[in-house]
C-alpha positions as CSV (number, residue, x, y, z in Angstrom):
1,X,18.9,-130.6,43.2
2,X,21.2,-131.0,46.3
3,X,19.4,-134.1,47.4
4,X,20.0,-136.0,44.2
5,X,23.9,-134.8,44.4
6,X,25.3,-138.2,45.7
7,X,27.8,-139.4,43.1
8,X,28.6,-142.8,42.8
9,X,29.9,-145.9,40.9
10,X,28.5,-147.2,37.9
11,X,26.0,-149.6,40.4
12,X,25.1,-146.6,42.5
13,X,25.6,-147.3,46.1
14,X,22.6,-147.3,48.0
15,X,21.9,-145.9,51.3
16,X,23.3,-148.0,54.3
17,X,20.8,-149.3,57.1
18,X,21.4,-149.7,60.5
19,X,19.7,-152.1,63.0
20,X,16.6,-152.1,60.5
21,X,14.2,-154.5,61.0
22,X,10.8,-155.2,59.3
23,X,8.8,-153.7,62.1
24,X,11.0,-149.9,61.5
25,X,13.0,-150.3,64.6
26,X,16.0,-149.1,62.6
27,X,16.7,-145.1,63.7
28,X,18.7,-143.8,60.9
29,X,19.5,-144.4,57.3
30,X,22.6,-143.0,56.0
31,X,23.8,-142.0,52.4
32,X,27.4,-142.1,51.9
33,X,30.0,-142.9,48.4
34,X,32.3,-145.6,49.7
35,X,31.0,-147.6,52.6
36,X,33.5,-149.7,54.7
37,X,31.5,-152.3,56.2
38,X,28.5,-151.5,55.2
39,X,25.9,-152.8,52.1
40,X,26.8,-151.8,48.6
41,X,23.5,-151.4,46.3
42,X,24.1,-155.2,45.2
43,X,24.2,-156.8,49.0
44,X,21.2,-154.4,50.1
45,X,19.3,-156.2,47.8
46,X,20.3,-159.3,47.4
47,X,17.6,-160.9,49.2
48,X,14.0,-160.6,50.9
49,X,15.3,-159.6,54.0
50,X,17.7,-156.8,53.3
51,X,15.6,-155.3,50.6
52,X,12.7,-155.4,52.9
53,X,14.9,-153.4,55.8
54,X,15.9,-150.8,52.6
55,X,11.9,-150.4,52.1
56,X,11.5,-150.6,56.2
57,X,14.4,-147.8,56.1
58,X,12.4,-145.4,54.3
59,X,9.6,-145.7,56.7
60,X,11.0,-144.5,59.8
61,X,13.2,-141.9,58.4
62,X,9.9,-140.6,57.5
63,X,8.3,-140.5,60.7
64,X,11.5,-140.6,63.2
65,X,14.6,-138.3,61.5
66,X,17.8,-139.5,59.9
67,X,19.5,-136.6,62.0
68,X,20.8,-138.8,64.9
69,X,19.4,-136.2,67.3
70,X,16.0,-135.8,69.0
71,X,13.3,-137.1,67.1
72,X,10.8,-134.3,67.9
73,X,13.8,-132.0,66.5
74,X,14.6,-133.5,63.7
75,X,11.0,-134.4,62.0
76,X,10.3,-130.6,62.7
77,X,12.2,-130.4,59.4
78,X,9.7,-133.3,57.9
79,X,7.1,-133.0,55.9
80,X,5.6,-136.1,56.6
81,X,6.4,-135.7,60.4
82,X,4.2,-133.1,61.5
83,X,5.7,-130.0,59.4
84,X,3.2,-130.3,56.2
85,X,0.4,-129.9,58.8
86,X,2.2,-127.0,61.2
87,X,2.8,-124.7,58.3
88,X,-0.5,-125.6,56.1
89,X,-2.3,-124.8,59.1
90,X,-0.2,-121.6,60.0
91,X,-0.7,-120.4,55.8
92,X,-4.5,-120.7,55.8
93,X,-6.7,-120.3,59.1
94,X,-6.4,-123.1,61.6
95,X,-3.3,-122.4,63.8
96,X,-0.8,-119.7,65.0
97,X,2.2,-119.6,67.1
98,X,1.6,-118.6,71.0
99,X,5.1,-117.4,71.8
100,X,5.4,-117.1,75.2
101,X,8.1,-117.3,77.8
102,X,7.5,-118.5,81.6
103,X,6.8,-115.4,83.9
104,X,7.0,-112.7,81.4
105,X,4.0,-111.4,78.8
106,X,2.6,-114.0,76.8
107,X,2.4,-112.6,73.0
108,X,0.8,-114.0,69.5
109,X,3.9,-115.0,67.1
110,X,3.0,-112.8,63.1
111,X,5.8,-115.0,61.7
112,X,5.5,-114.6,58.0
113,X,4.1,-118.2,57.7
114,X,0.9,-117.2,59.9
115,X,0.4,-113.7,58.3
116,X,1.5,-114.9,54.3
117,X,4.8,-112.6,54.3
118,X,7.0,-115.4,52.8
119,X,10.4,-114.4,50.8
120,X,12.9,-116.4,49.9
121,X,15.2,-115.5,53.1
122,X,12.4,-116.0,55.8
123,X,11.0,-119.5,54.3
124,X,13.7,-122.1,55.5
125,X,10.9,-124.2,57.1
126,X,9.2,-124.4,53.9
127,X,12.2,-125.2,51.9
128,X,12.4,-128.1,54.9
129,X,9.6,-129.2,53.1
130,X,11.3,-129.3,49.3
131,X,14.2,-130.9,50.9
132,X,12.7,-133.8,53.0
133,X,10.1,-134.7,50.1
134,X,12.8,-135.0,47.9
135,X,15.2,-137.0,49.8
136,X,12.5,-139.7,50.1
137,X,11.8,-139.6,46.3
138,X,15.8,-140.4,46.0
139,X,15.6,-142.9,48.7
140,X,12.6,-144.6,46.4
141,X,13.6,-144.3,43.1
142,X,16.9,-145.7,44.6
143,X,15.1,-149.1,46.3
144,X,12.9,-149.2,42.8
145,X,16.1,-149.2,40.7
146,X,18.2,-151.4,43.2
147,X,15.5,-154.2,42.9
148,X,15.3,-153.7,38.9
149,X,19.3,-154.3,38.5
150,X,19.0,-157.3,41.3
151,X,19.8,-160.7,39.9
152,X,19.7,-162.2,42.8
153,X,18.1,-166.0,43.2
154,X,17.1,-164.7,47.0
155,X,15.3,-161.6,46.2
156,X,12.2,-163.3,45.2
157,X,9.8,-161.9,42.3
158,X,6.8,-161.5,45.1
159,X,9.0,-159.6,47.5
160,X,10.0,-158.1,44.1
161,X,6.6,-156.7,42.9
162,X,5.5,-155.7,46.3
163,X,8.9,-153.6,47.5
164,X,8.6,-151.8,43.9
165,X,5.0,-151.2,44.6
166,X,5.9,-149.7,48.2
167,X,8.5,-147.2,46.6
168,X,6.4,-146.0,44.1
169,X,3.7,-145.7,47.0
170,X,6.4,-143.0,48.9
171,X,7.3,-141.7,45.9
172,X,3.9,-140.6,44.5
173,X,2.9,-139.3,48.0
174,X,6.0,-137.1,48.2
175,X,4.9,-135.5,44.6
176,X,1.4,-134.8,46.0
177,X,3.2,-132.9,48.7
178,X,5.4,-131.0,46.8
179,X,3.5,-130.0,44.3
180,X,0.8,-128.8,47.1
181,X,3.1,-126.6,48.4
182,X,5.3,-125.4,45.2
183,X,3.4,-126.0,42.2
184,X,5.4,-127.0,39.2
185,X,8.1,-129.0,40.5
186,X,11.4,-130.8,38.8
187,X,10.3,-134.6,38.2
188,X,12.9,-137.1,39.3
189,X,12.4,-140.4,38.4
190,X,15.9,-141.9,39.0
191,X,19.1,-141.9,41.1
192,X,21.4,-141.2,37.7
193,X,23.2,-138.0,38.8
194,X,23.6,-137.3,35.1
195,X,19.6,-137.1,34.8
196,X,19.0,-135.2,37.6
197,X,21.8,-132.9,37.8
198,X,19.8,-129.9,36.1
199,X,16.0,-131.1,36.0
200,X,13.6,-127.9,34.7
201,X,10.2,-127.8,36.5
202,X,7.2,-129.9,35.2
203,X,3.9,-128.3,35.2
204,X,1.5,-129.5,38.0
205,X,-0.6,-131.5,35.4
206,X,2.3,-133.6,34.2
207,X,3.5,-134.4,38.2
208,X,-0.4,-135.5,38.7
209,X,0.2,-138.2,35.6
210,X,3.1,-139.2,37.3
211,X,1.4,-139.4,40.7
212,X,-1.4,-141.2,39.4
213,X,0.5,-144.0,37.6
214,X,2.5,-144.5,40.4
215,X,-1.0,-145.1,42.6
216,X,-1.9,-147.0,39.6
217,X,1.6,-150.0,40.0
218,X,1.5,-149.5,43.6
219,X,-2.5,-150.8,43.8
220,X,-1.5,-153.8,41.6
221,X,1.6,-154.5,43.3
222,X,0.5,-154.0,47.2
223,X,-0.9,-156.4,49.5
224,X,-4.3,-156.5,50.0
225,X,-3.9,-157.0,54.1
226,X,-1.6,-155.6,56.7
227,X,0.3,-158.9,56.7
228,X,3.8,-156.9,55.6
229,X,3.2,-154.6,58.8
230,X,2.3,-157.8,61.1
231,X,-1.1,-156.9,61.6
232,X,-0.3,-153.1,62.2
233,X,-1.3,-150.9,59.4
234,X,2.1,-149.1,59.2
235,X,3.0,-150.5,55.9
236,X,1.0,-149.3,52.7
237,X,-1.3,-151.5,51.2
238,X,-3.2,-151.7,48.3
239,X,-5.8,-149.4,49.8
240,X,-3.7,-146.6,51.1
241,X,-2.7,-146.6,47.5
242,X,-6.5,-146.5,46.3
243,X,-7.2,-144.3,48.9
244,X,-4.6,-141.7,47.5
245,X,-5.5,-142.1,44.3
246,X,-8.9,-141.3,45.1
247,X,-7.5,-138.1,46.6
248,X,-5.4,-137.8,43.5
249,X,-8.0,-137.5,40.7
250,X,-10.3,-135.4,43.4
251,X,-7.6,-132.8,43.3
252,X,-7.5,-133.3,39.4
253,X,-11.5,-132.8,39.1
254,X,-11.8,-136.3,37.8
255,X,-14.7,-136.7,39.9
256,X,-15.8,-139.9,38.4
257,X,-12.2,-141.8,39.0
258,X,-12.1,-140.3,42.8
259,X,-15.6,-141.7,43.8
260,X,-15.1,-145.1,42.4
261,X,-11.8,-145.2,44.7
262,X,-12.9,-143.5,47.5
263,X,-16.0,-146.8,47.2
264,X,-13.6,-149.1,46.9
265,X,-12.4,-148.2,50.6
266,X,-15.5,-148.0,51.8
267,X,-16.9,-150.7,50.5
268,X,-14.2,-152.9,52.2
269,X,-16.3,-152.6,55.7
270,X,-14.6,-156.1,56.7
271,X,-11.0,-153.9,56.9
272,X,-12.2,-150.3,57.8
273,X,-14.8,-148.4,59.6
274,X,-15.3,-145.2,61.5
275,X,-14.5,-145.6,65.0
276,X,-17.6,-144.9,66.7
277,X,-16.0,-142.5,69.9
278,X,-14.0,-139.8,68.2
279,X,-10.9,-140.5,71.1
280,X,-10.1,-143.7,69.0
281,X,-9.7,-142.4,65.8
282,X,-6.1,-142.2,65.8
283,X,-5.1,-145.1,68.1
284,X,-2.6,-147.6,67.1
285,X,-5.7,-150.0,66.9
286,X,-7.8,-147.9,65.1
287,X,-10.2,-149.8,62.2
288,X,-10.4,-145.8,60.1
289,X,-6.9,-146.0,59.8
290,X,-5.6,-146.9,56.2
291,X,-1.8,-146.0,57.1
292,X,-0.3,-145.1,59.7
293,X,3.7,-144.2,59.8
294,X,5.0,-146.0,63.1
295,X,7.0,-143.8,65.5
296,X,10.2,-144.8,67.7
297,X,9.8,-145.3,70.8
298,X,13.5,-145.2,72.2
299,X,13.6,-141.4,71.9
300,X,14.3,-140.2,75.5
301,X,12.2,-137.0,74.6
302,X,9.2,-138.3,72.2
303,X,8.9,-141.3,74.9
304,X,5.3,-142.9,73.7
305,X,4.3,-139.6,71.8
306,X,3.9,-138.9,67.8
307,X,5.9,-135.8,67.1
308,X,3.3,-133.5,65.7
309,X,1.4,-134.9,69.0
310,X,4.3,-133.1,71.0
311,X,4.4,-129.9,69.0
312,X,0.5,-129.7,69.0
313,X,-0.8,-131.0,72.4
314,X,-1.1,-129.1,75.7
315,X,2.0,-127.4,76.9
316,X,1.0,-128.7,80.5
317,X,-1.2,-131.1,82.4
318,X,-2.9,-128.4,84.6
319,X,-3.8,-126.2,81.8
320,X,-1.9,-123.3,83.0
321,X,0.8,-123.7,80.4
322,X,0.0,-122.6,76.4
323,X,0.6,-125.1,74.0
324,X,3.0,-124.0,71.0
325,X,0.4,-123.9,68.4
326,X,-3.5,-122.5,69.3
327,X,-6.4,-122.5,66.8
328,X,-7.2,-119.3,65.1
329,X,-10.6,-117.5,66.3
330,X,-11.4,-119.0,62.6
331,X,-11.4,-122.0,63.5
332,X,-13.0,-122.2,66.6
333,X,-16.2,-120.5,65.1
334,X,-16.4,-122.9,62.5
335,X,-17.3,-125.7,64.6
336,X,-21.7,-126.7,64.9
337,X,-22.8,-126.3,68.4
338,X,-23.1,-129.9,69.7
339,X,-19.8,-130.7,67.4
340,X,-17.9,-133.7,69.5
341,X,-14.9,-133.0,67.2
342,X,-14.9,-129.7,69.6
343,X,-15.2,-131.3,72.5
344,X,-13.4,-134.5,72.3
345,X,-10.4,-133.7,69.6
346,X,-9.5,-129.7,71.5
347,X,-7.7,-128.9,74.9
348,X,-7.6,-125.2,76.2
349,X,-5.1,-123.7,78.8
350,X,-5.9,-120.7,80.9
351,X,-2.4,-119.4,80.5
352,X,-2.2,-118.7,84.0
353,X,1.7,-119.5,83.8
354,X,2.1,-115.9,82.3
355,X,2.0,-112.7,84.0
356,X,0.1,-111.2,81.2
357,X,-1.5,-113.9,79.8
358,X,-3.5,-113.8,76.7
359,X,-7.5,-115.0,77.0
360,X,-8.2,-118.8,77.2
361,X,-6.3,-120.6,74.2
362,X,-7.1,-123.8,72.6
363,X,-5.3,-126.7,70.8
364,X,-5.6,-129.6,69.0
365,X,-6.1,-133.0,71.0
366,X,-6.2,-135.5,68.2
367,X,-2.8,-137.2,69.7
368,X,-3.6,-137.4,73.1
369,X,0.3,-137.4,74.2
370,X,2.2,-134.1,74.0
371,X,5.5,-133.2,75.6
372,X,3.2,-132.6,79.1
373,X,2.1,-135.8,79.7
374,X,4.4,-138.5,77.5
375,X,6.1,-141.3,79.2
376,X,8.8,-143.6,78.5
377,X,7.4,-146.5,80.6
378,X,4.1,-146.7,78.4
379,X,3.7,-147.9,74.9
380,X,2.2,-145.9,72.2
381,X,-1.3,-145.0,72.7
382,X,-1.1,-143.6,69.0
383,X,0.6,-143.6,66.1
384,X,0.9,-140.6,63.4
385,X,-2.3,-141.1,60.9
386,X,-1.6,-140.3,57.5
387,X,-4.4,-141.8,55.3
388,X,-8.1,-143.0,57.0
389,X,-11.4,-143.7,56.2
390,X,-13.0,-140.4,56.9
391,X,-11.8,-138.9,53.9
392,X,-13.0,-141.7,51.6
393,X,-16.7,-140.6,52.6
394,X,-16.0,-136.9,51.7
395,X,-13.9,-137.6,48.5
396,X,-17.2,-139.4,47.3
397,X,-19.3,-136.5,48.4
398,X,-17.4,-133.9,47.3
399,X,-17.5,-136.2,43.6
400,X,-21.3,-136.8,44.3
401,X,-21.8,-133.3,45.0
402,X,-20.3,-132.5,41.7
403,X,-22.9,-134.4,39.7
404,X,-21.1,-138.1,40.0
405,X,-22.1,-141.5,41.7
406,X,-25.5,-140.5,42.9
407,X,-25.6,-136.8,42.8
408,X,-26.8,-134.6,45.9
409,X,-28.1,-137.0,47.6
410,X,-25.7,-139.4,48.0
411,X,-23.5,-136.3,48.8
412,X,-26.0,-135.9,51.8
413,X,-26.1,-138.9,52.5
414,X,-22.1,-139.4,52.8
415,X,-22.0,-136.4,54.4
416,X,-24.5,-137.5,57.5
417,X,-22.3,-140.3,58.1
418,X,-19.6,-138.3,59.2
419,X,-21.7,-135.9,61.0
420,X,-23.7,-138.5,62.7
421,X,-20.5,-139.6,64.1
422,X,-19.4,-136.3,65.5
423,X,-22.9,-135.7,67.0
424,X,-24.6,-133.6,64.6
425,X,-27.9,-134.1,63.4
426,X,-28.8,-134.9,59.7
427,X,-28.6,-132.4,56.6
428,X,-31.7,-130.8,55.0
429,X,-32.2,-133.2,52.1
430,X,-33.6,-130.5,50.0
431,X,-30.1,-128.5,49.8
432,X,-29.1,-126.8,46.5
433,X,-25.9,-128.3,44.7
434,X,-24.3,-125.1,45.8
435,X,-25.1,-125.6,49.2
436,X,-23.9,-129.2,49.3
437,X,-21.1,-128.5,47.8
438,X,-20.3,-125.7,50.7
439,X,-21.4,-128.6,53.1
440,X,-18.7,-130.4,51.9
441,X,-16.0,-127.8,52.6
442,X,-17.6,-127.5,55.9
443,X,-17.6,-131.1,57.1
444,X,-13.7,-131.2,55.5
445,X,-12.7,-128.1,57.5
446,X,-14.2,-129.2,60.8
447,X,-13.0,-133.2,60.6
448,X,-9.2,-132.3,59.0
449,X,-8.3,-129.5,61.1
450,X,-4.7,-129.4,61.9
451,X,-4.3,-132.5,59.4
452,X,-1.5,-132.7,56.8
453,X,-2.2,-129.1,55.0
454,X,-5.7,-130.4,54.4
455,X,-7.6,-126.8,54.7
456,X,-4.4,-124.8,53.1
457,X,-4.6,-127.2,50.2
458,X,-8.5,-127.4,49.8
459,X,-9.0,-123.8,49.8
460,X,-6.6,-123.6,46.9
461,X,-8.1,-125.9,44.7
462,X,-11.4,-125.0,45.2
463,X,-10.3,-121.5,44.4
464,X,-11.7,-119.8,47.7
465,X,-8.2,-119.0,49.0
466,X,-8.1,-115.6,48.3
467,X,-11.6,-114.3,49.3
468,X,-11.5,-116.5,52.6
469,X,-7.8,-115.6,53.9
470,X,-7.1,-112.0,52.2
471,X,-9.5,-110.4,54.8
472,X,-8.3,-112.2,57.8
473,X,-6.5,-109.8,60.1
474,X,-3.3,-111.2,60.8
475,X,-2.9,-111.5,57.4
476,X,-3.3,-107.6,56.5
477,X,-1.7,-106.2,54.6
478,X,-2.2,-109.2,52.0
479,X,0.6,-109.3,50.0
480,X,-0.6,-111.1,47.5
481,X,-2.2,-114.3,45.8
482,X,1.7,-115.3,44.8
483,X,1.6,-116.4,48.6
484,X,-0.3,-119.7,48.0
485,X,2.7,-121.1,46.4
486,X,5.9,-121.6,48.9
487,X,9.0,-120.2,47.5
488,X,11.5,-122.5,45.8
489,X,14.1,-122.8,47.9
490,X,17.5,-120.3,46.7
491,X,19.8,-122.7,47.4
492,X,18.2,-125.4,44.8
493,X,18.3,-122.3,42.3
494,X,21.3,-121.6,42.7
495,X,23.3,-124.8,41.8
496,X,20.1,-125.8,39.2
497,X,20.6,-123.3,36.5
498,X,17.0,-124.8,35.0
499,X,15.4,-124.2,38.2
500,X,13.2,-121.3,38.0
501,X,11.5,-119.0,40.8
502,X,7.9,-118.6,41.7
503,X,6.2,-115.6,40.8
504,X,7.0,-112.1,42.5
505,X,9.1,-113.8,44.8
């Protein structure tokens, strides 16, 4: 794989760090052979403080870029800045592109994302995914080896266990991601070029081992508190890892294993709880959140926004402007009437910018600063959630509603906590397990929309892809259920001879 194609001496040289600090002010992290004046592998981790800004590193290339450019540019090409969720939503039924142009007729973009036309020369954005996932597996497996062949007297063995811990953290939650979107995908589990020069793909259930024992070291190794992220929960802990675990066995039907996690979370009401007004959910002070990733704020285009905030939000603070993305007429049917997640987490623009606008378009609201309204002078209303305590109460349900932990009705009874929250009245009690089981899907559709892939991966897994997006119009002609994996990228193919294609691609 390209990403792993970084040749180096027999200790590796790591990736070089600039102006990182602990609390991910650093903007960019560089990988180069022979660095003049910068930290070989052995320096970077010769003690608490360096390793820690390696760890830190990985972070904010997550969230912020490594391009040097705009920040909003360059985690477009991130999946865990905002493109997993764009293109999840586009695939399935929450979003499509409004692409419009001041002045002139405003039109509805069929890009091949949107309509499931993919081939391998009109997928770059996907293969953005594949190529950013990856590079923070190599930039993982490269702190977890660094810290293994450390010697140093000033790393110490708690800074040790816990760094480790984090890395496997990023590196399990990469794999989930990839194998989302690909399926089978090549398992690297080290920086040795020699090992990863040709790697075959591993079938989905052998990544899922790999993921889960990951979440397994990273629980044990974690802190229990946000003490590493000075009281911000922008540093995995030990219950963003048992929070993705939960998510991990739910995906693998271990239904048992996900609703004991997904308890554990819940259970730890002293750390987490729902945020009672659905406008606070994703604030930097937000008690749901289990991790957040921590945006820049010296980005003289972000300002105090989260980038899939600025792709997302309103394209203007009148409401005459349409934002880039707009939820599908799917979406906006799915909603109760009385749903606050309607009202409270959607803005609409009348288009009146255009000279043949389009009807009344809406968008999502969750991050409540888009490119219309963001400003520099302000801190960071928000910051970009990844992992938080809404989803622990439908992992259980969705378990409970599968015959675990309590059965139906402490599905229901999960299930009412979330709607309760959003302004919706109790469940009938007396539902079917069928029925619960489509409550479920329901109250996961309505409370992830426009969330990390959530609804593009759920209605794969469940096996309800096909009947639910094959009829949609935009999608028509469908060309087939091959489209619910992304195509691996050509270019990996092509210098990984034991890289193989997706089907009919």
């Amino acid at each position: 794989m390209k990403m792993h194609r970084i040749k180096t001496k027999a200790t590796c040289l790591l990736l070089c760090f600039f102006t990182c600090t602990v609390q991910l002010g650093c903007k960019k992290l560089i990988a180069v052979d022979e660095p003049i004046n910068t930290l070989t592998t052995t320096e970077l981790f010769s003690s608490d403080a360096t390793a820690t800004s390696a760890m830190a590193g990985i972070y904010t290339v997550m969230i912020n870029g490594s391009s040097g450019g705009s920040v909003p540019a360059s985690a477009g090409s991130i999946f865990s800045a905002g493109l997993t969720t764009t293109l999840g939503a586009e695939s399935s039924d929450e979003l499509y592109i409004y692409n419009s142009t001041p002045n002139s007729p405003g039109s509805i973009s069929n890009d091949a994302y949107r309509s499931n036309h993919l081939t391998i020369t009109n997928s770059s954005s996907s293969a953005a995914i594949w190529t950013s996932a990856y590079d923070i597996i190599y930039k993982s497996n490269s702190v977890i080896e660094g810290i293994a062949a450390s010697t140093a007297t000033t790393l110490h063995s708690s800074v040790r266990t816990e760094l480790t811990a984090e890395a496997k953290f990023t590196r399990a939650f990469s794999y989930f991601y990839l194998t989302n979107f690909f399926g089978d995908v090549p398992m690297a589990l080290t920086v040795d070029f020699n090992k990863t020069e040709n790697l075959p793909r591993m079938p989905q259930q052998l990544v899922y081992q790999q993921i889960i024992a990951d979440l397994k070291e990273a629980q044990a190794g974690l802190k229990t508190d946000y003490s590493a992220g000075n009281g911000e929960r922008v540093i995995p802990n030990k219950w963003a890892a048992t929070l993705l675990l939960a998510r991990a066995y739910l995906y693998t039907g271990d239904y048992a294993s996900a609703a004991t996690q997904a308890t554990a979370v819940i259970n730890n009401n002293s750390m987490f709880a729902l945020e009672p007004d659905l406008r606070n959910v994703f604030s930097t002070t937000s008690k749901e959140a289990v991790w957040q990733l921590k945006q820049t704020t010296s980005d003289p285009t972000l300002k105090n926004g989260t980038p899939e905030g600025f792709v997302l939000g309103p394209g203007s603070t009148d409401h005459h402007g349409a934002p880039g993305y707009c939820l599908t007429d799917q979406l906006l049917a799915a909603f109760e009437p009385g749903d606050q997640r309607r009202v409270k987490w959607l803005d609409s623009a009348d288009n009146a910018d255009y000279t043949s606008p389009i009807p009344e378009t809406y968008c999502s609201f969750k991050y409540s600063i888009s490119s219309a309204n963001a400003d520099a002078s302000q801190q960071p209303p928000q910051y970009y959630m990844v992992l938080r305590l809404a989803e622990a109460y439908l992992i259980r349900a969705e378990a409970e509603a599968n015959g675990k932990n309590g059965g139906t009705a402490a599905a229901i009874a999960d299930l009412n906590v979330i709607r309760n929250r959003a302004g919706l009245p109790n469940l009938d009690s007396n539902l079917t397990q069928q029925q619960v089981i489509a409550a479920v899907a329901q109250e996961r559709r309505v409370e992830f929309f426009a969330e990390w892939g959530h609804r593009w991966f759920d209605l794969k897994r469940t096996g309800q892809a096909h009947s639910v997006l094959s009829v949609i119009p935009a999608k028509q002609p469908w060309a087939g259920d091959y489209q619910l994996l992304y195509p691996i990228p050509q270019s990996e193919i092509t210098i990984d001879h034991f890289l193989s294609q997706n089907t009919d691609y």
